[in-house]
Structure formats: structure tokens, C-alpha cells
C-alpha positions in Angstrom: -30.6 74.4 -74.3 -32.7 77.0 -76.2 -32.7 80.8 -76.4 -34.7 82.1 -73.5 -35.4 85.5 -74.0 -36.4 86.0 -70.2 -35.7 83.7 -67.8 -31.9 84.3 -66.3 -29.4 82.6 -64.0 -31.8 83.9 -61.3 -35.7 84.2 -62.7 -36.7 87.4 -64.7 -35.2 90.5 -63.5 -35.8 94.3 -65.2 -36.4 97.7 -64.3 -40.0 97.6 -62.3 -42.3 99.5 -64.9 -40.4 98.6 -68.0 -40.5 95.9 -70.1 -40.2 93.2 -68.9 -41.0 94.1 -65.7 -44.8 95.5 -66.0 -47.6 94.8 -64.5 -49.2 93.6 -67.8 -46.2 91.3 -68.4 -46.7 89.9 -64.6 -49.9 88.4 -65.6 -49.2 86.8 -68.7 -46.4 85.5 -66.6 -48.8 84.2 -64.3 -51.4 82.8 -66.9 -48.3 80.8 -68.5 -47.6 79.7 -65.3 -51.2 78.1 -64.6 -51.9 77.1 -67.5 -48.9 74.9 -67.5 -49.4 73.8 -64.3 -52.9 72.6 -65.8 -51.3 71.1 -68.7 -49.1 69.1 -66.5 -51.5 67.4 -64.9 -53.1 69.7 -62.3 -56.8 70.5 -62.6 -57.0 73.4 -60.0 -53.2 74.4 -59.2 -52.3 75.9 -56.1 -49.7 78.5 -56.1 -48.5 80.5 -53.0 -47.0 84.0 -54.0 -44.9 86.1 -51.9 -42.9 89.5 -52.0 -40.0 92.1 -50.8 -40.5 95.4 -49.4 -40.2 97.3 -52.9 -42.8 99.7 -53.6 -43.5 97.8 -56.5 -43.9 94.4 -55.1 -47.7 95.2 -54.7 -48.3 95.9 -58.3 -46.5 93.0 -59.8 -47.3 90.2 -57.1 -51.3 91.1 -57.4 -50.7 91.1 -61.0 -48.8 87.5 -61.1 -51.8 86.6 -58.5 -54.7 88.1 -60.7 -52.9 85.8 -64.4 -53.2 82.6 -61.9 -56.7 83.0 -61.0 -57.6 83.8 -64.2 -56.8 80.5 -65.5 -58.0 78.6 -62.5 -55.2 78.2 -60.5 -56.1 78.9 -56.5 -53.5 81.9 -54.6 -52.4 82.0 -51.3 -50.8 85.6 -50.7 -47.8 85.5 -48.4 -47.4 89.1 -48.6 -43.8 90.3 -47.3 -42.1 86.8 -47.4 -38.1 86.2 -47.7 -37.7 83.9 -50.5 -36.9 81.1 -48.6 -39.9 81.4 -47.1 -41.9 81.2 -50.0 -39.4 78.0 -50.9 -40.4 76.2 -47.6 -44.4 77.5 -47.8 -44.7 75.7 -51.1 -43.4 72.5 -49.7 -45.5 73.2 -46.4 -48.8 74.6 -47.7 -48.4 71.3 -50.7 -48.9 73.9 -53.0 -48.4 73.3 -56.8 -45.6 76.0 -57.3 -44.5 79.4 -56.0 -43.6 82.7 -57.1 -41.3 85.5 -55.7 -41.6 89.0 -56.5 -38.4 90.3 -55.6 -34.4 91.4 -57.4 -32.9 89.8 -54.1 -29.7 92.5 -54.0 -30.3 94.7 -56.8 -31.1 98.4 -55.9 -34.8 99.2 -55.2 -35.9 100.1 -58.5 -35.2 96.9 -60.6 -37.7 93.9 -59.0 -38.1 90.3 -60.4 -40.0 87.7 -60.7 -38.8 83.8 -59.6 -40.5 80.1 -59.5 -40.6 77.5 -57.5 -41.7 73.8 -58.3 -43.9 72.1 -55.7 -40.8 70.6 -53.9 -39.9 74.1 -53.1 -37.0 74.2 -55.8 -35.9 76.7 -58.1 -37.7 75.5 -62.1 -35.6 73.3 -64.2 -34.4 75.2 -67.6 -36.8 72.6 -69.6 -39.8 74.2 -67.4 -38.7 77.9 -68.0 -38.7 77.2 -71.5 -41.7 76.2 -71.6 -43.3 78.8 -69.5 -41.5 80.9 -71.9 -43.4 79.6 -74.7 -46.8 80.0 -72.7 -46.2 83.7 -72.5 -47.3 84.5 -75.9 -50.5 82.4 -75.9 -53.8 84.4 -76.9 -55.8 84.2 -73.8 -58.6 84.7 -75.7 -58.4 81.5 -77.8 -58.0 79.6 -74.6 -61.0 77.7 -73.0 -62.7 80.4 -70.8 -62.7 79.5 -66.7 -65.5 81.0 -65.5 -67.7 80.7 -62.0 -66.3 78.4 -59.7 -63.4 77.6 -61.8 -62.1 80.8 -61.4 -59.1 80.8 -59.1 -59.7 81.9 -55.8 -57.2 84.0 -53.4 -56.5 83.4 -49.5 -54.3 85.4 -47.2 -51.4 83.5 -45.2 -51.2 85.1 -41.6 -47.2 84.7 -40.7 -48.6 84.3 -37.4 -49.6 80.3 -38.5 -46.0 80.1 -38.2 -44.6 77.1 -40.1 -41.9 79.3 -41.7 -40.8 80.4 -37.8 -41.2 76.9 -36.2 -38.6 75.6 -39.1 -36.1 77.9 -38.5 -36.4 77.7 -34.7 -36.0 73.9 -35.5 -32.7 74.2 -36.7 -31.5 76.9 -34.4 -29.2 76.6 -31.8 -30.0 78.6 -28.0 -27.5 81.6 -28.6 -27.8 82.1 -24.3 -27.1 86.1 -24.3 -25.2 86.4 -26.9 -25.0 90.2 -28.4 -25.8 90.2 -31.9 -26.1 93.0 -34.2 -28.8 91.7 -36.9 -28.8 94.0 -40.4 -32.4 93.1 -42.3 -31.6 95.8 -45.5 -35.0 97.1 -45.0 -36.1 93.8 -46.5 -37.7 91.0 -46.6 -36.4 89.7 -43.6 -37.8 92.6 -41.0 -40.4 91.5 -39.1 -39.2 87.3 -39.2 -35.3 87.4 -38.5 -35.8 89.4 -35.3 -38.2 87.1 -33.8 -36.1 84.0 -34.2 -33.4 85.6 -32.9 -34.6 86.8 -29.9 -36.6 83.2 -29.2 -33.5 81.7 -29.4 -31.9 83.9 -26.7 -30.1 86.7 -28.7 -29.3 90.2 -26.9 -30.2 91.8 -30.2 -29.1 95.1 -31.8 -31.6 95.6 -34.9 -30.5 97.7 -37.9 -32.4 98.6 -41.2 -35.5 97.0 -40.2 -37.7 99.7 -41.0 -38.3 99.6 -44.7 -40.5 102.3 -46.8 -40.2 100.8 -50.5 -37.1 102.9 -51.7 -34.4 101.7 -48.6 -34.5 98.3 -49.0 -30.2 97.0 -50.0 -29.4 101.4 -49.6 -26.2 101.4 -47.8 -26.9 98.4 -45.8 -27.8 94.1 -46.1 -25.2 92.2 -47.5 -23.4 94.2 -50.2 -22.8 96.9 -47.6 -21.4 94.4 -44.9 -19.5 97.4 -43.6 -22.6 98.8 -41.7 -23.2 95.7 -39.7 -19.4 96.2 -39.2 -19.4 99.4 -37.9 -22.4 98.5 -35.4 -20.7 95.4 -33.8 -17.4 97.2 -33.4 -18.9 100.5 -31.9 -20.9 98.4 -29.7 -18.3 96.3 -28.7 -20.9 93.0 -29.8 -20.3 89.5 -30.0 -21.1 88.8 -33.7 -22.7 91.0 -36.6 -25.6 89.0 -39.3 -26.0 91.0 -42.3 -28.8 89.6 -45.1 -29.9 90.6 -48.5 -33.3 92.3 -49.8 -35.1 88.7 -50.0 -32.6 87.3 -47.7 -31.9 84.1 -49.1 -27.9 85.0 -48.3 -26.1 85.8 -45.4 -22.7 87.0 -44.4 -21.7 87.1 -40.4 -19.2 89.8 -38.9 -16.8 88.4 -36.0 -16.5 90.6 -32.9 -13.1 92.0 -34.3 -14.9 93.3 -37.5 -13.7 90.7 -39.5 -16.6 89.5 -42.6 -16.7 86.0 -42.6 -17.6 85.2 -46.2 -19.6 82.0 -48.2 -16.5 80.2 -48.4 -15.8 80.9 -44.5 -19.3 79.3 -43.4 -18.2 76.3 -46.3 -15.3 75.5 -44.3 -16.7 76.1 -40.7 -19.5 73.9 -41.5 -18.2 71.3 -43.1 -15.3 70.5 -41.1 -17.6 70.4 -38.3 -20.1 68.5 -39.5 -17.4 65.9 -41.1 -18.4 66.6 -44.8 -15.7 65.2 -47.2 -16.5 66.9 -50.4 -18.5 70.7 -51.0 -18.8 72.6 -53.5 -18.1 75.9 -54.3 -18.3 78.5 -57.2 -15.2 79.6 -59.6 -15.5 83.1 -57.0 -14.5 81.1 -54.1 -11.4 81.7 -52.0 -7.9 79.4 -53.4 -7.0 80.0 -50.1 -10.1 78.6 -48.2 -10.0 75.7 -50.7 -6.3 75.0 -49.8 -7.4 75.1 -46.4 -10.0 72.3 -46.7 -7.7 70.2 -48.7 -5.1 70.1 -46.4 -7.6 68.8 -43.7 -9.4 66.0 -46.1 -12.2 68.3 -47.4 -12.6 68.3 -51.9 -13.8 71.2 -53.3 -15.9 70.9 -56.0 -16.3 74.1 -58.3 -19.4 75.3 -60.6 -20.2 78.3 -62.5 -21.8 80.9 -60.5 -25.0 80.6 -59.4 -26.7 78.7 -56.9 -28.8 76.9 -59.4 -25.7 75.4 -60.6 -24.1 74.6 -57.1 -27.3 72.8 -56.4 -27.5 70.9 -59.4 -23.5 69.8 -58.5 -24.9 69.1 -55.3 -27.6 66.7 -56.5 -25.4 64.8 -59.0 -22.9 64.0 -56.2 -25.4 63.0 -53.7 -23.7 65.8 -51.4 -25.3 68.1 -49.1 -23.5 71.4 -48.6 -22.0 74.1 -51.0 -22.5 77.9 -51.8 -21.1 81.2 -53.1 -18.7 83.3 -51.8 -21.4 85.8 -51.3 -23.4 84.2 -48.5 -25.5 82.0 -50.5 -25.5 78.8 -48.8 -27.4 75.5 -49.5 -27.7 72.9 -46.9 -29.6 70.1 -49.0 -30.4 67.8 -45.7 -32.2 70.9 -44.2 -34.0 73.0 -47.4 -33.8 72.9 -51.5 -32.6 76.5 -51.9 -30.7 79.0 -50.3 -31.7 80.2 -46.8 -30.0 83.3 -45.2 -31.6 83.1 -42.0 -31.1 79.3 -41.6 -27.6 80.1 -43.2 -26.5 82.2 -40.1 -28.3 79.7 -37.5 -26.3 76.9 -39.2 -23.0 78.6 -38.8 -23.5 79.2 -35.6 -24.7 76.3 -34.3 -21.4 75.2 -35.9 -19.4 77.8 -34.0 -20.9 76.1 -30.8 -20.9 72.3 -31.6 -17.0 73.0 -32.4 -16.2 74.6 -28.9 -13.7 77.3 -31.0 -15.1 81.0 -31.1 -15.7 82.5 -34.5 -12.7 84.3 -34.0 -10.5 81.4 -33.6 -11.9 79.9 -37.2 -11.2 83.4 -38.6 -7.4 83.4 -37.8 -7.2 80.2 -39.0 -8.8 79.9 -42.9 -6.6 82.1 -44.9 -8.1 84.1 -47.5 -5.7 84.8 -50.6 -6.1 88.6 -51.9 -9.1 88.6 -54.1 -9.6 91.4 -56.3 -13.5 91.9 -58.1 -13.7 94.4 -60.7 -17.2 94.5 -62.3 -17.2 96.8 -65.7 -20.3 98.0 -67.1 -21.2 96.1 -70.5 -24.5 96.6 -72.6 -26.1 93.3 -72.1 -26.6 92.3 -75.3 -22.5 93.2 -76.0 -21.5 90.9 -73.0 -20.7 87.7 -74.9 -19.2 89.4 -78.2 -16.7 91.2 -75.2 -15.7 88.0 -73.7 -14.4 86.6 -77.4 -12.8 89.9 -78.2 -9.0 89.7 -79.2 -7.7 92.1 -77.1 -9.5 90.5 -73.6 -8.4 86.8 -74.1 -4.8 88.1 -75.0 -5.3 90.2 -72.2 -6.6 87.4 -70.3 -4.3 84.6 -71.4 -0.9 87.5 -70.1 -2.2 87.4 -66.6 -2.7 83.5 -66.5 1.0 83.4 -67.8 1.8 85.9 -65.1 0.0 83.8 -62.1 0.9 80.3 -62.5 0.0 78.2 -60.1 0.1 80.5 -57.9 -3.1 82.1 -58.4 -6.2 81.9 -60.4 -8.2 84.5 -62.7 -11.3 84.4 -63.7 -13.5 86.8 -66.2 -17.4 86.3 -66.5 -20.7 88.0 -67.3 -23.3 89.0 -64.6 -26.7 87.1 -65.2 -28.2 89.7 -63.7 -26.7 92.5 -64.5 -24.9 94.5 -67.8 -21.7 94.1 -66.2 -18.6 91.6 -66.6 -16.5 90.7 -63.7 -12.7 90.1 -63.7 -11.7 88.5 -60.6 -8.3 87.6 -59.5 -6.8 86.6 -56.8 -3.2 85.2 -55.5 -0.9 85.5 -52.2 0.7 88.9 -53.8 -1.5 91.3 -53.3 0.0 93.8 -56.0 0.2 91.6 -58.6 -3.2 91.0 -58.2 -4.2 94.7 -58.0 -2.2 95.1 -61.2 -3.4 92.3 -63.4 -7.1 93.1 -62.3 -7.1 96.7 -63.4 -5.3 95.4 -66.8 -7.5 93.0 -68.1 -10.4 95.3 -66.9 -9.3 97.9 -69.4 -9.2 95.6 -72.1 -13.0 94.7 -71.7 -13.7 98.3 -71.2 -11.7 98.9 -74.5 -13.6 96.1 -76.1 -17.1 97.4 -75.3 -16.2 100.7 -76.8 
């Protein structure tokens, strides 16, 4: 695979207002976009184009939006749209592709920009590099679209509703049940609550009320511990917690406890009778213990969801995700789907006739221990070959055995490397952790 010097494990990401994140950047993104759309075949693309609450959402989505039109390619605007949204609109709407302006998790300032094929599915990395190679075409040397070839723009009204008839499709009737639903002042705000409460929720609503600076601020799905606090102060049945562009969920039992990726994995599958998942090199040894005892193979992948999913597709299987909530259900949508993610699990809860709390006593979970050390980005790969972090590296593995895993990887989002490891003895894994995580600080020096 070649060099890309923008696309990541997850689209483009930056600082909004920097390079590559700019609004001039946006639309050369979005003429590279049409134009090879219209090189492959399609004389008068449609692309839908969606957003999260960031304040600078606006400026880079009508920026994307303004490159398409100006190479003919027709917009419908989404406006605030959770990723999977945009996913499912694409396939809904037959529209060409889709873009997402949005950093999913990432705090407020950074934003990012993300395709979609016409099927709804994140772009192969042959079609990234060669959007990547569109990106420096003179516009001016092009053929000029004028008059009616211009691209026009339309405005989707939510309202239409195929996005909220889907999800209502695959929900189950939650009959009272007290939920406390955490939105991260995201994408998610104004859709999530309405499912929930047409499906019968008693609903407790949290960080719904986004401004542009609050959306993932102490709250959503890296701050699990808010929804936490709310369902055990309010004595409520079950906590759902998404991300900024919710396309990842994690759930909260009534006793406070966070059930996790690899805890939906498990409830799911054995439920629905899979035979074989798979997982990411982050998930639970425990969890996959678990499932192996009771007939269930996981398979493990790098992380990333676009790696779980192609797993998924060359196995002909239908359900895997990451530990962090990002759960595909292949049978049901191409990409990750928080909202769906949650109404899955517990539809599952249901179908088993076990409360979430009974699942939760009985998947273990090993002690896992996450240290993410900060790592100029163009530093992250010379780090990982460094001496003193594979002897480092190589001691712990000695020191674990079979008894435990590690595992040491760069963020493809972020400058950061993460040392994960995790075994039944909690100190030991405290202790080898914090070791090798000084020898990458030492080695980034």
C-alpha cells in the first residue's frame, strides 16, 4: 500500500483551522472527491454530506459541499447527522458517496473529514489513494462545469425520517424501562432521544444541549463515569453513553458497572448463536476465554473498525467490534452504529430472559491496564523499533506467559502510543505497564 499523506485509520483528522483541516483544504477535498466520482463512471454524482455539533462543522461541511458542486456533483445537506446516519442515508437516498465532518471522540477543537462509498461503507485504501492523488489537481486546467452542470444543493429534513424508522426497526419495546441516555452534546441529541422514548424508555437525558465547544467535555463515551454517576444516583435501570458522532456506544448496568465492546460481543453473540466474532488486539483475554469455553472463536485484528470489518467480510461473519463500543452488526448496517449498537444489546438482554446484571457477573474481565504516552507523530514508528522498548517489551512478555498478553501500538489518530496489558494479577500488570511506558517515553526523548 502506498504512502498516504492524509487519509488515516479513521479519514482525515487535524486541528480545525490548520492544515489539513481548513476550509480551503475542505474543498479541494471535495473536488477530488467528485471528480473521481465522475471519473468512475458517474456523470452527475450525488453525494449527501452530514456533520457534528463542532463549531467548525459549518465551515468545513459547506466547504466539502461547495468543492462537490463545483465539479458537478449534486449535495444533499444532512446537517447535524451521527455518522451512521450519514452511512445509512447514502444507501437510502442511492446517493453516490457520503462525507462526515466530524473527529468522532477527539476534543472539540480537532474535526475531520470521512467517506463513504454508495453502499454506505467506509472507502477502500485503493480509493483514498486515489482521492489522494486528486487533491493536487489544478482546477483550473480542468474542463469548466458551468450552468446547469453546476452541482446543485438540497436540504434533508430529519423529519423524512428513514434514519429513525431503521433504528425503530431494529429496536426492541423497552416497556418503562428507566434509562439514563448520555448524547456528549453530540451528534446524537435530537435523534437518540426520540427513539428511545418511541420505544417506551422512562428516559433521563444528559449532555444533550450542545453549543460547539461541549461536545465529548467530561461526558459521551470516554467519560462513561457521568452516565455512571446519573444511573446510580437515580437509582435507574440501565445507563447508554455515545460518542461525539456516535457511531460507538458503551451501556452502564444498574449497579454502575460499564459494560464494554467486548461485553456486548459476548452478550450478543451467545444469544444470537454466532460461532465465531471478531475482536481487536484491545479486547478482554478474559471475555475471550469466556466465549471459548461456551463454543464461541474469537477472531482478532489490528485496531480499527475498518479492519474488523474487513475480517468480518473475508469470513463471511456478521458481528465483531472494539473494546470501546464500536460494534458492527454486518446483517443489520456496513459500519458502526452506536444507537443501533445499544438497541441490539438490549434486545439481546430481553430475547435471553437474564438481566444485564446477571451477564455482568458472569463474563470476567482480566485487569487491563491502557497507558497512552504522548509521541510526536512523525517519531511514532522510529519509537516502536527503538532498542530500549522491544527489550522492554520482550521482559514483560517473558514475565506474563501465558498468562497474560501485552500489547504496544500507535494511535491513528492521535500522537500517542498505547501500552496495554492485561493478566489475572492486577499488580503485575500495573507494574509491567508503567515499565514499558517509560521506555517509550525514554525513547521519544
Amino acid at each position: 500500500m502506498a504512502d498516504r499523506r492524509y487519509f488515516g485509520t479513521d479519514g482525515i483528522r487535524g486541528i480545525a483551522g490548520e492544515p489539513p483541516m481548513t476550509g480551503a483544504f475542505a474543498f479541494r477535498l471535495g473536488v477530488a472527491a467528485a471528480e473521481g466520482l465522475r471519473r468512475r463512471g458517474g456523470a452527475r454524482p450525488h453525494v449527501v454530506v452530514g456533520m457534528d455539533t463542532r463549531r467548525s462543522g459549518p465551515m468545513l461541511a459547506h466547504a466539502v459541499s461547495a468543492g462537490l458542486a463545483s465539479r458537478g456533483a449534486d449535495v444533499t445537506w444532512l446537517g447535524v447527522m451521527p455518522t451512521p446516519g450519514v452511512s445509512y442515508l447514502a444507501r437510502a437516498l442511492e446517493a453516490d458517496a457520503g462525507v462526515v465532518v466530524s473527529a468522532s471522540h477527539n476534543p472539540f477543537g480537532d474535526n475531520g473529514l470521512k467517506l463513504f462509498n454508495g453502499a454506505g461503507e467506509k472507502l477502500s485504501d485503493a480509493l483514498e489513494e486515489e482521492i489522494e492523488s486528486l487533491l493536487d489537481l489544478d482546477a483550473d486546467g480542468l474542463d469548466p462545469v458551468v450552468g446547469s452542470s453546476v452541482g446543485s444543493a438540497t436540504r434533508y429534513r430529519i423529519d423524512e425520517g428513514h434514519y429513525l424508522q431503521y433504528l425503530l426497526a431494529n429496536a426492541p419495546y423497552l416497556d418503562g424501562l428507566r434509562v439514563a441516555l448520555d448524547c456528549a452534546n453530540g451528534a446524537s441529541h435530537q435523534i437518540a432521544p426520540r427513539v428511545f422514548e418511541k420505544i417506551g424508555a422512562r428516559l433521563d437525558l444528559i449532555h444533550a444541549r450542545p453549543d460547539g465547544e461541549n461536545i465529548n467535555v467530561d461526558c459521551g463515551s470516554t467519560h462513561p463515569e457521568s452516565v455512571r454517576e446519573r444511573v446510580l444516583a437515580h437509582e435507574l435501570d440501565v445507563g447508554v453513553t455515545f460518542d461525539g458522532d456516535a457511531d460507538r456506544a458503551l451501556l452502564v448496568d444498574r449497579r454502575g458497572r460499564l459494560v464494554t465492546g467486548d461485553h456486548i460481543l459476548a452478550i450478543c453473540a451467545l444469544t444470537a448463536g454466532d460461532t465465531e466474532v471478531v475482536a481487536t488486539l484491545m479486547s478482554n483475554l478474559g471475555v475471550e476465554r469466556y466465549l471459548e469455553a461456551r463454543g464461541v472463536r474469537m477472531h482478532r485484528v489490528q485496531v480499527g473498525d475498518r479492519y474488523v470489518h474487513e475480517e468480518l467480510t473475508r469470513r463471511a461473519l456478521r458481528l465483531g467490534g472494539e473494546q470501546s463500543g464500536h460494534v458492527l452488526f454486518l446483517d443489520k448496517a456496513p459500519t458502526g452504529d452506536g444507537i443501533l449498537t445499544a438497541l441490539q444489546l438490549l434486545a439481546a438482554v430481553r430475547k435471553s430472559g437474564k438481566p444485564l446484571e446477571a451477564w455482568m457477573d458472569e463474563i470476567p474481565v482480566y485487569p487491563q491496564k491502557l497507558v497512552s504516552v504522548r509521541v510526536p507523530a512523525s517519531a511514532k514508528a522510529d519509537v516502536l523499533e527503538a532498542a530500549q522498548v522491544r527489550e522492554a517489551l520482550e521482559a514483560a512478555r517473558v514475565r506474563l506467559g501465558d498468562a497474560g498478553r501485552i500489547n504496544l501500538r500507535p494511535s491513528g489518530t492521535e500522537p500517542l502510543v498505547r501500552v496495554m496489558v492485561e493478566a489475572a494479577d492486577e499488580g503485575l500488570v500495573e507494574r509491567l505497564a508503567q515499565e514499558v511506558a517509560a521506555s517509550v517515553e525514554a525513547a521519544a526523548r
